[in-house]
C-alpha positions as CSV (number, residue, x, y, z in Angstrom):
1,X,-91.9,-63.5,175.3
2,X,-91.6,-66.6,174.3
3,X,-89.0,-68.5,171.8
4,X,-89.1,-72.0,170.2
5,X,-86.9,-73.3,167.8
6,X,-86.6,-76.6,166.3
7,X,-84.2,-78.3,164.2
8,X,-84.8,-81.3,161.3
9,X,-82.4,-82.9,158.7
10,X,-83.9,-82.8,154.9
11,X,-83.3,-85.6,152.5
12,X,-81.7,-83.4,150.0
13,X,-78.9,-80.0,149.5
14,X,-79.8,-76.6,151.0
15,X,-80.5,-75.6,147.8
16,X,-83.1,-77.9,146.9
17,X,-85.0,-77.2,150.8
18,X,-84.5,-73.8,150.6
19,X,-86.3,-73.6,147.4
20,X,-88.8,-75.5,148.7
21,X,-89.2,-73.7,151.9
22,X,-89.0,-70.6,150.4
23,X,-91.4,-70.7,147.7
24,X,-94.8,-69.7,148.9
25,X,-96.9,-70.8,146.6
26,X,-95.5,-74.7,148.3
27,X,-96.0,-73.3,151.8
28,X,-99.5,-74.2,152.4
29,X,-98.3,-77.8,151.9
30,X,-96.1,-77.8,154.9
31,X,-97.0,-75.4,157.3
32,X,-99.3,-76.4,160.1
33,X,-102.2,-77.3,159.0
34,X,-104.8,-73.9,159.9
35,X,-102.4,-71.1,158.7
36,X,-102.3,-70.9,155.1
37,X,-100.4,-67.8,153.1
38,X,-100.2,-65.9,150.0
39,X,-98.4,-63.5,148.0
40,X,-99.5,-60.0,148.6
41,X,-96.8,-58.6,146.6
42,X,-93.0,-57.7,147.0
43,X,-92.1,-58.4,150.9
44,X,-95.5,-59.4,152.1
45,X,-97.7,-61.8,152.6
46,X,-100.9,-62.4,153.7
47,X,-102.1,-65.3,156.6
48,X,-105.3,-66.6,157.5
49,X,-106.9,-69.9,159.3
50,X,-107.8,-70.8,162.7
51,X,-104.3,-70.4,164.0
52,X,-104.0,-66.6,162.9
53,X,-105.1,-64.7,165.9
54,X,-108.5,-62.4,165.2
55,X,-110.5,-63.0,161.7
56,X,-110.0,-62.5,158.3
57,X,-106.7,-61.7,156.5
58,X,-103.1,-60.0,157.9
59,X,-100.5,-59.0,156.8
60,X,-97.3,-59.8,157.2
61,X,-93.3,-58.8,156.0
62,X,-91.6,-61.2,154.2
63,X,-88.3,-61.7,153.1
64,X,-86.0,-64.1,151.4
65,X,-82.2,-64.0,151.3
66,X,-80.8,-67.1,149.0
67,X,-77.5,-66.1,149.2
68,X,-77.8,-66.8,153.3
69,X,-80.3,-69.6,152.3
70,X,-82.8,-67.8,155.1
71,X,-86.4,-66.7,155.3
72,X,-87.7,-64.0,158.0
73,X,-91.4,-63.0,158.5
74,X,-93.4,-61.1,161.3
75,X,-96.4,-60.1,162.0
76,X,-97.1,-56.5,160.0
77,X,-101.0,-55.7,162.1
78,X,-99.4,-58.6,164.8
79,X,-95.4,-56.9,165.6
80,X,-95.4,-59.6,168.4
81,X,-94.6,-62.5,166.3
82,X,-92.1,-63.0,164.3
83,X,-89.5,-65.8,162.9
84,X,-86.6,-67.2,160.4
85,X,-85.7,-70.2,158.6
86,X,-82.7,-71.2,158.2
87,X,-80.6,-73.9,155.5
88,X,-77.3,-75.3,155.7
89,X,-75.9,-78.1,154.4
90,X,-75.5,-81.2,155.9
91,X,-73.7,-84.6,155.6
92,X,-73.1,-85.6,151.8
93,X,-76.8,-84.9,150.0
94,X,-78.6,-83.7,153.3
95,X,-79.3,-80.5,155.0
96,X,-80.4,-79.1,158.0
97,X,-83.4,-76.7,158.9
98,X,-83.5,-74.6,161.3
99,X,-86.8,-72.8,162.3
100,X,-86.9,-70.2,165.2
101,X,-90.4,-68.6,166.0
102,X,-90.8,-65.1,168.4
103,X,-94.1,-64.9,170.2
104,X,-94.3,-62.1,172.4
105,X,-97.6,-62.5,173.9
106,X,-97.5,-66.2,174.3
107,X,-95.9,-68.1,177.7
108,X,-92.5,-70.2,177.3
109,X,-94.4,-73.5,179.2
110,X,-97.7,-74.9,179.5
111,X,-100.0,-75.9,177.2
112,X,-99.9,-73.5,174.6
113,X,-96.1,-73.6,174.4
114,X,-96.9,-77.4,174.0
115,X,-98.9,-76.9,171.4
116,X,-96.6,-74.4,169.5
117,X,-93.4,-76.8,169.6
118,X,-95.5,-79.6,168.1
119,X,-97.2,-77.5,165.6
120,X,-93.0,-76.5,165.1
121,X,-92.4,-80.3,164.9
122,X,-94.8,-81.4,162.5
123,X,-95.0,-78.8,160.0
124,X,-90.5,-79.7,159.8
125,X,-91.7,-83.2,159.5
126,X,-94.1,-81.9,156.4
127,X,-91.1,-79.9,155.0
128,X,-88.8,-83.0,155.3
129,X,-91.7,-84.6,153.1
130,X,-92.2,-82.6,150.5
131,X,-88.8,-82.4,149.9
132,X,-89.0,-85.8,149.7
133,X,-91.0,-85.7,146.9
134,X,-89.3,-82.9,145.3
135,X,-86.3,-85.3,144.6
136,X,-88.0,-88.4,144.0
137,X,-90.1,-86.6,141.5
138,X,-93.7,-86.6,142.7
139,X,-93.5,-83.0,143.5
């Protein structure tokens, strides 16, 4: 099994980015670009794009917790993958995110686990942004 987990300070409270992070009608503006989500009712959502494994939709278990300022998801038709993201404040204004993804059929090195961290990487560095624009007001 293999475990990634990346870490990225946001431009604004954990309030702010957890909203943000945890609002999935905004997701599809962060996350790597080839999985998009939507709501498919309480707890679940449904993925699709190139990087969902197999074709068309899947489901998946959702679940928010604002009081921890945390997301979990997995894989509801794919029970090998799941992950969390976590808030917590930060230096005066900032915060920290936390992301930590399961994969259970996928190898901790190599190419693939290459590919996974910067897929990790950049869709923190696309979080980071739109909170960006969530405080400056273009959002």
């Amino acid at each position: 099994m293999a475990e990634f987990e990346a870490t990225r300070g946001m431009p604004a409270e954990s309030m702010v980015v957890f909203g943000v992070a945890s609002d999935v009608r905004l997701m599809d503006r962060w996350l790597p670009q080839g999985l998009s989500v939507h709501d498919a009712g309480p707890g679940t959502l449904e993925a699709d794009g190139s990087l969902v494994p197999g074709s068309g939709k899947h489901e998946g278990l959702f679940r928010v917790s604002q009081e921890q300022l945390r997301v979990e998801w997995g894989g509801r038709d794919h029970p090998g993958y799941s992950g969390w993201l976590q808030v917590s404040d930060s230096a005066a204004g900032t915060s920290e995110v936390t992301v930590h993804i399961s994969l259970l059929d996928e190898p901790e090195s190599g190419a693939r686990a290459d590919e996974v961290r910067g897929l990790l990487d950049r869709s923190l560095d696309s979080l980071a942004d739109e909170v960006q624009r969530r405080v400056s007001g273009g959002g």
